[in-house]
N, C-alpha and C positions, 0 to 999 in steps of 0.2 A: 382854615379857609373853607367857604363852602362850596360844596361842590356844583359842576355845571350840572344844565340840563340832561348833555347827554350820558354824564357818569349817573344821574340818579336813574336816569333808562336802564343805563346797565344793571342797576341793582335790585332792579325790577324782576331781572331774569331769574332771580335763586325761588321765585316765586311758579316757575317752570321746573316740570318733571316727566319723567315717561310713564307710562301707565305699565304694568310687568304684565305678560301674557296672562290670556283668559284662562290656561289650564290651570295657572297656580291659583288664581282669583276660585275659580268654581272651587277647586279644591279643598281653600279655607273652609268656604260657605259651609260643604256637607262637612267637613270635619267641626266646624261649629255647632253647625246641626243635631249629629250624631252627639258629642260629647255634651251638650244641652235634653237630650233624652235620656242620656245613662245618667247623670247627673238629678233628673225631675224622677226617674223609675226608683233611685236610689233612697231620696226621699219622701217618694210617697205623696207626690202633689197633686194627685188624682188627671192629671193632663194628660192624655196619652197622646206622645210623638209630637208634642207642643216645638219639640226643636226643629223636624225636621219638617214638618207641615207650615207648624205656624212661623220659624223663619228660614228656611233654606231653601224651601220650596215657591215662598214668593220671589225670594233672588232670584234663584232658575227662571224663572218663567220672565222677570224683569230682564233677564241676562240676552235669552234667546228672542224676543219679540221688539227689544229694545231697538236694535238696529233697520231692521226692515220698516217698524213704524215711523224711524226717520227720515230712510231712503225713500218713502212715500211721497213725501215733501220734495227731493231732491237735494237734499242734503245728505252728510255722511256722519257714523261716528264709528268709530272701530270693536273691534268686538273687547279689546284691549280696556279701550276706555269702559265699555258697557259693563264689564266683569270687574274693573273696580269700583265703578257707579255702585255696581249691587251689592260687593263686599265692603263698601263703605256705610250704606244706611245700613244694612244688617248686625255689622259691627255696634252702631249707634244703636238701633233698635233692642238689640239684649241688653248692655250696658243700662237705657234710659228705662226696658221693664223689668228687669230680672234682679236688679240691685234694689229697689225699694221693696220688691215683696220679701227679697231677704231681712228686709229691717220692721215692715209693719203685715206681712200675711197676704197669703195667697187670695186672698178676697179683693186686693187691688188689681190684680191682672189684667184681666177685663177691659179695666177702663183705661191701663197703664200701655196696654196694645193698641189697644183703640189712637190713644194718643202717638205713640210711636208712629205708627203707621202714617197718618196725618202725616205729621215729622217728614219721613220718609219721602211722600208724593211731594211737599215743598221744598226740600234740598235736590230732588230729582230736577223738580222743573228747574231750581235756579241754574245748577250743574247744566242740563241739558241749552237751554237758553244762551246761556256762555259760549258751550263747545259746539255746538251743532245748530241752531238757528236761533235767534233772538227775537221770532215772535211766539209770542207764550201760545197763542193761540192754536198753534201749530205743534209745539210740546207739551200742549196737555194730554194728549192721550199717551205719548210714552213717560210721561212723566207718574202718571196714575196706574202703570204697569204693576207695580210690587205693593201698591196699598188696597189696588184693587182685589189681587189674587188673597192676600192678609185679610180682604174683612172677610170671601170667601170662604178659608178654611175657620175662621171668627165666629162666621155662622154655623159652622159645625160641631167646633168644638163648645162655643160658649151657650149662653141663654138667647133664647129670639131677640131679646131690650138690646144685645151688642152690635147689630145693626144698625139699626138708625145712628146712634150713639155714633159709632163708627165713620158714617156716610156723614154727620156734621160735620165732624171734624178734620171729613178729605175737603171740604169745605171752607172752614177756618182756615184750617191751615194752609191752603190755594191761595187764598185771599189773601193771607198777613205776608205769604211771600210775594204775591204780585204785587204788592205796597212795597217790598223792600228791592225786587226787580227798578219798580221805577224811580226808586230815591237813588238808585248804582248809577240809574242810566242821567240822571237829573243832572248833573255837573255838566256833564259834554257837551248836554245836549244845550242845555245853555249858552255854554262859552263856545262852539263850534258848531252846531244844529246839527249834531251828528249821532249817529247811538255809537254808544263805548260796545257794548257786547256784540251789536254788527261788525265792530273793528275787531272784538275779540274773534268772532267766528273765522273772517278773514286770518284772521294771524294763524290762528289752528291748522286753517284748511292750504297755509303756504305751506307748513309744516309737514303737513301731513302728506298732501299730492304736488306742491308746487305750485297752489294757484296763484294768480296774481290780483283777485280779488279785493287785496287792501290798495289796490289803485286806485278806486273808486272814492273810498272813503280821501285817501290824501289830497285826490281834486277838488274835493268837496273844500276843504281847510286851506288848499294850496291860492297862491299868486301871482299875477304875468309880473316878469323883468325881464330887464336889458341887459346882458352879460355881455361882455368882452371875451375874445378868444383869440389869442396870440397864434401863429401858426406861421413856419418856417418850410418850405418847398425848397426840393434839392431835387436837380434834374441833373440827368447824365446821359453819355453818348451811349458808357456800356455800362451793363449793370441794371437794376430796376432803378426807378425814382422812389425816395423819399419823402413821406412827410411825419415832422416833428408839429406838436399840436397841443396848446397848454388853453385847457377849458377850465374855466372858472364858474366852475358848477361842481357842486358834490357826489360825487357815486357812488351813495346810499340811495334808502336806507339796509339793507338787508337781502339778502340772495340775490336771482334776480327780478324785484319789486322794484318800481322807478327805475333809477338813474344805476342800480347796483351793480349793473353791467356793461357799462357805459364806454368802459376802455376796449371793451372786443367788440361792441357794435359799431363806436366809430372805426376800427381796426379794419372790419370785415366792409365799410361803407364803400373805403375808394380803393383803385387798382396799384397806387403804391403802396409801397412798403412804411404801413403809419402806426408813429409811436406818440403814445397819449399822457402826456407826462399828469403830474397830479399839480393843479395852480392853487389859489388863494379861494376855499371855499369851504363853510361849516355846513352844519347838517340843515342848517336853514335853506338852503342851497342844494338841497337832493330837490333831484328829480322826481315827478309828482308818478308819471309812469316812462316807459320804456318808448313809448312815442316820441315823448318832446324829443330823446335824441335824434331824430328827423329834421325836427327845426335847426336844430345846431347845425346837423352835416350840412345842411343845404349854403347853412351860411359861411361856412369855413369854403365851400365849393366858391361861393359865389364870391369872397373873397378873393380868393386865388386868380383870376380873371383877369386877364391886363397886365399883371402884374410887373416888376422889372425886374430882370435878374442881374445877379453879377459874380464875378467867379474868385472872388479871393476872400479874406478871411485873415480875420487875426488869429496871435498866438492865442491859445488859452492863459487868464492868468485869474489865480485866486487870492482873496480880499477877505478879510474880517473887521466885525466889531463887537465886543464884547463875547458874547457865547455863535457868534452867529457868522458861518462861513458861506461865500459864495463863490460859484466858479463860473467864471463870466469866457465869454466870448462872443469876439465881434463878427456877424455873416452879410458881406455887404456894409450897407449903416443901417444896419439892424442888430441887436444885442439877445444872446440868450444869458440868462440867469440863473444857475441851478442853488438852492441854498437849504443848507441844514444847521442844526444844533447838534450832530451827533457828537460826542457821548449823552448830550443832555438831551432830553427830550423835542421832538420834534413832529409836531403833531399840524391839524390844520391851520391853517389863519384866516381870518378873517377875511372878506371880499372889499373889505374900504380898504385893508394894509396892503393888498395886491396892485388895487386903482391906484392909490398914491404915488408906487414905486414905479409903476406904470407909466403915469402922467408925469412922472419928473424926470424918466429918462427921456421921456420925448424930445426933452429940449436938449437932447445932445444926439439921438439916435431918431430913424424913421419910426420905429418898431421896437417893443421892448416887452418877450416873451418871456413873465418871469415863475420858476418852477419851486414850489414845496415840495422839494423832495422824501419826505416823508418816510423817513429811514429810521427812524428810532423811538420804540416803545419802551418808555422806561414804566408807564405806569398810563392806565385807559381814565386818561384828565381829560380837564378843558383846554377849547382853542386857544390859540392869540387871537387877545382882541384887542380892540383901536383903543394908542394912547398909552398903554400899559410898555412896562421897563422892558418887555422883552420884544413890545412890535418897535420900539422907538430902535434897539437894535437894529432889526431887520431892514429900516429906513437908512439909519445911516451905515451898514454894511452896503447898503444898495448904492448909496450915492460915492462910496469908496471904489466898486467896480465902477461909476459911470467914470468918474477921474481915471482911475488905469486904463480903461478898456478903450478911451475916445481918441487915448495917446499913441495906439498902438498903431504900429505900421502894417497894412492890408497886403497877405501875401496868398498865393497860388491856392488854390482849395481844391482837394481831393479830400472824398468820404466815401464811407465800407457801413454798410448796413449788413445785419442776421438777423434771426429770429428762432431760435432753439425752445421746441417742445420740452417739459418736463415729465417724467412719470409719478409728479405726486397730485393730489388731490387734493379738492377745497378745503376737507377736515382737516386736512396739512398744511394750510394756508398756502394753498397758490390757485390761482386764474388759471382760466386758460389758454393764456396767450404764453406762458409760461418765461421768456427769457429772450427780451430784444437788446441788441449793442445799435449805437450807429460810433462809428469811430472817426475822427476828423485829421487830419493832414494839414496843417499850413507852413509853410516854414522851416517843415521839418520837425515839425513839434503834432504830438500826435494826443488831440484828449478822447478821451473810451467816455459814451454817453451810455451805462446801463442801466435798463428800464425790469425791472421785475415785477410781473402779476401779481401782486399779492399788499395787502393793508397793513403796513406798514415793517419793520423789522425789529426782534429783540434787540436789544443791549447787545454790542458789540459785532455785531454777523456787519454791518456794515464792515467796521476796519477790516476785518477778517478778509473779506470780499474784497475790500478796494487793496489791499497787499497782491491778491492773487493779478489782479485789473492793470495794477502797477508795472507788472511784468510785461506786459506790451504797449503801457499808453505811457508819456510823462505826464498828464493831470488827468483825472476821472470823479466821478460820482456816478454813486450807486444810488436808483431812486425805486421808487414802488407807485405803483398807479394809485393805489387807495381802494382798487375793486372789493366791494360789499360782499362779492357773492361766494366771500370764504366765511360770513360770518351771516348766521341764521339766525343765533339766538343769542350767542354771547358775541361782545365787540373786540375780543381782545383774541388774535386768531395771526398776531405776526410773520412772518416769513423767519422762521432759524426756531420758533418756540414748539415746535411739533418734529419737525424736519433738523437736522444736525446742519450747523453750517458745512460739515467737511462733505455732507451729501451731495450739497447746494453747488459750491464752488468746482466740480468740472464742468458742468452747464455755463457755469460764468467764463469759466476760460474758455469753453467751448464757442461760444458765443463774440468775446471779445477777437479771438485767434480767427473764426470765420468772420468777423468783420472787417479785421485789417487785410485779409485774403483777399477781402474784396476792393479794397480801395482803388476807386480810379476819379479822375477829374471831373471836375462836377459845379455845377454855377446853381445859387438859394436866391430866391426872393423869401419876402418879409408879408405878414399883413394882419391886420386885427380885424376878426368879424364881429359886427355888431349879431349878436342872437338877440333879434325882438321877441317878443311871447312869447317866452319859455316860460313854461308855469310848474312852480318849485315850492316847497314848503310855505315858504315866507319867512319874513322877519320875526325872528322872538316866538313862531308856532311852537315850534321843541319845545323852547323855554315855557310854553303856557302851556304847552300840551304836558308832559314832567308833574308843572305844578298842581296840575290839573287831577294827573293820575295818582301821584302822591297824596292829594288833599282828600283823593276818594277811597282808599287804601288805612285813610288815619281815622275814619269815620266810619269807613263800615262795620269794623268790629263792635263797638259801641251800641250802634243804633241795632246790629244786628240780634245782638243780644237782646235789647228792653223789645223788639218785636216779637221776638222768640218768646220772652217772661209773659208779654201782654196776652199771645197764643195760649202757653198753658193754663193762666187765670180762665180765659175763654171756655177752655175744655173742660175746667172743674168747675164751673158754672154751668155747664151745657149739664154734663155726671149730674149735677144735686138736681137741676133741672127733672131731667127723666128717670129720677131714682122714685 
């Protein structure tokens, strides 16, 4: 089957690496250097110090002047990156002169440096343009940093002719790569009027400091909608108030960039106690930045207003069809929804399979808050989407709870809200809002709502979890916000895959036990906000952005090469030229 958009994102990422510190980089270089001078003294090539002059010492100088000529501009790159910049063209540079003299004489050198060098100033600019700003015009001079110092020591060691020589071919080879710069950047800028390598720089510079610079670029590509946001208000005499709140908006993509923090800004927005359940939303559906979340709270506010409340409450009761469980109850005549596939995978869904289930409980209930609980990572796939065998579940699982849940007899409502900090971290996959309960009362039947920070859960930490949960509720679901901002670079950062469940679970008891501590009488109103202009990815963006980056990824090796061939034709034509 092939894969979605956002699994081919993910497999983007193996195409990320760290750069190793600058000490071990420099290190190479002079040990390069060094063992290329005993090596030329051994045989006799008349070069003196060609290793550590003619390449270890244009690295040096490439190494240390690399980074301040780019903080010039206002940009950054680290001294990390700058030290394998230089121990990478160096590497290249002996490799591309030192291997053919071995096979046709020392009489090629000359011009085989000459070309190297070139070489060198064009992988620089492309390297530099990528990580640190993408107008060339701006990384030409650190880009010219180590071929400049090369023809320097060139004119020392070699004939006065190696200059010029030299000085075209920082030329050529400028030129052949600022043709292969703009064929990289050509797809995007097409299909999105955007540049790839400005998004490239943004992605580095999140990485690196945190920026959120790739905001910019997503508004550019992003679209206004209309979303729907369920939202459940629980007032009480004693006690804080609650609110429970199912946004149907994505929170991605990535740390926090857009929407990825979406569950603790609306959290920290209003002065109850608000839990942000994860609703019907693919990555088309991230937030473009951290703003729009504004438009939403304003409209969950402005919903709230007026509203009617009522103080009793069905039993909990839970429903399936086929792979697909929900655990319904009724607040007033309003229904919440919570639903998973666990053991089977249970990932996003779609925003039409959300509306539908939405739109058809209407006709038995006020309001119909319904929750992807998003509890089990069997494997980093694609959504549900509309039509398919597994949303067609989700449909008539839904219409299974509206039957039970419509029948049920409306009794007394008393509910216990917590909220328990965690001591693990985002590398450990958790938020930080770490571990909400709300626990409900009617009847005498008691269901535990727990909410965990974190995108999504390994295989099996759910049961695990809901065993412990059991112990003080009769019906429960354990759910997960979906927050981004445990995954930076890879998608796949579950709750239980870094962190042991047995860690997890006194938090959870912790949490459920002070929520039933707190249980006292309590009357919910219901309400859907419409969120107008929220501007979000858009439809099918992923899907063309993916196809996009993959299309650019299958073509550049290719094209990059025959510019590369077409460059050293150039260079041996330039050589016969001035010979």
């Amino acid at each position: 089957m092939e894969s979605s958009p956002d699994v081919r994102f993910e497999r983007l990422t193996r195409y990320l690496f760290s750069a190793p510190s600058w000490p071990r980089s420099l290190l190479l270089i002079i040990l390069l250097g060094v063992v290329i001078d005993i090596a030329a003294y051994r045989v006799g090539n008349g070069f003196f110090l060609v290793g550590t002059l003619g390449f270890a010492l244009p690295a040096l100088v490439a190494f240390l002047l690399t980074v301040p000529l780019v903080e010039v501009f206002g940009r950054q790159i680290t001294y990390n990156r700058s030290g394998l910049l230089a121990l990478a063209c160096t590497v290249l540079m002996v490799i591309l002169s030192l291997s053919p003299v071995l096979v046709f004489g020392r009489e090629l050198f000359p011009a085989l440096y000459a070309g190297v060098l070139g070489l060198a100033t064009g992988i620089r600019l492309l390297v530099l343009v990528a990580v640190a700003d993408y107008r060339i015009t701006r990384m030409a001079a650190p880009a010219l940093l180590q071929g400049a110092t090369g023809i320097a020591v060139g004119a020392w060691i070699f004939t006065p002719g190696f200059v010029p020589y030299a000085i075209l071919l920082q030329v050529v080879f400028g030129l052949v790569f600022v043709l292969l710069i703009g064929l990289i950047e050509r797809p995007l800028k097409r299909a999105f009027q955007v540049s790839g390598l400005n998004f490239l720089n943004a992605f580095i510079a999140h990485l690196t400091d945190g920026s959120k610079s790739m905001e910019a670029f997503f508004r550019d590509i992003g679209e206004e909608v209309c979303v729907q946001q369920a939202s459940l208000f629980f007032s009480r005499d004693s006690g804080e108030d609650v609110l429970f709140t199912v946004p149907n908006v994505h929170p991605g993509p990535m740390g926090d960039v857009g929407g990825g923090n979406l569950p603790r800004v609306l959290h920290d927005t209003f002065a109850a106690e608000t839990l942000v359940a994860h609703g019907c939303a693919t990555h088309d559906f991230n937030l473009v930045s951290e703003s729009e979340i504004e438009t939403i709270a304003r409209a969950i506010e402005a919903s709230g207003e007026g509203i009617s409340f009522a103080d009793t409450a069905s039993r909990p009761v839970r429903v399936a069809s086929g792979s697909v469980s929900i655990l319904c109850q009724r607040f007033g005549d309003a229904l919440l929804m919570v639903s998973t596939r666990s053991p089977e995978r249970t990932e996003d869904l779609d925003y039409s399979i959300g509306m539908v289930i939405m739109a058809e409980g209407r006709c038995f209930f006020s309001e119909v808050a319904f929750v992807d609980a998003h509890n089990c990572m069997t494997s980093v796939g694609s959504p549900v989407l509309p039509a398919t065998r597994i949303a067609m579940e989700y449909i008539d699982a839904a219409r299974e709870g509206f039957s039970a849940a419509r029948d049920l007899p409306a009794e007394p409502l008393a509910v216990g809200v917590s909220h328990v900090r965690v001591p693990f971290t985002r590398e450990q996959g958790f938020g930080s809002l770490g571990v909400q309960a709300l626990v409900t009362d009617a009847g005498g039947k008691r269901a535990a709502y727990v909410l965990v920070d974190g995108n999504n859960m390994a295989p099996g930490v759910r049961e695990r979890l809901l065993e412990v949960v059991l112990g003080y509720a009769d019906e429960a679901e354990i759910m997960t916000t979906d927050t981004h901002t445990v995954n930076t670079i890879s998608g796949k950062n579950p709750v239980g895959y870094v962190v042991p469940v047995d860690a997890i679970a006194p938090y959870i008891e912790q949490a459920v036990r002070e929520a039933v501590a707190d249980i006292a009488p309590a009357r919910v109103g219901a309400a859907t906000a419409s969120c107008e202009g929220v501007v979000v990815f858009g439809s099918q963006r992923v899907s063309q952005l993916a196809s996009t980056v993959n299309a650019m990824l299958a073509f550049i090796g290719p094209i990059s090469l025959i510019i590369l061939l077409l460059a050293f034709l150039l260079s041996v034509f330039a050589y016969l030229l001035l010979q």
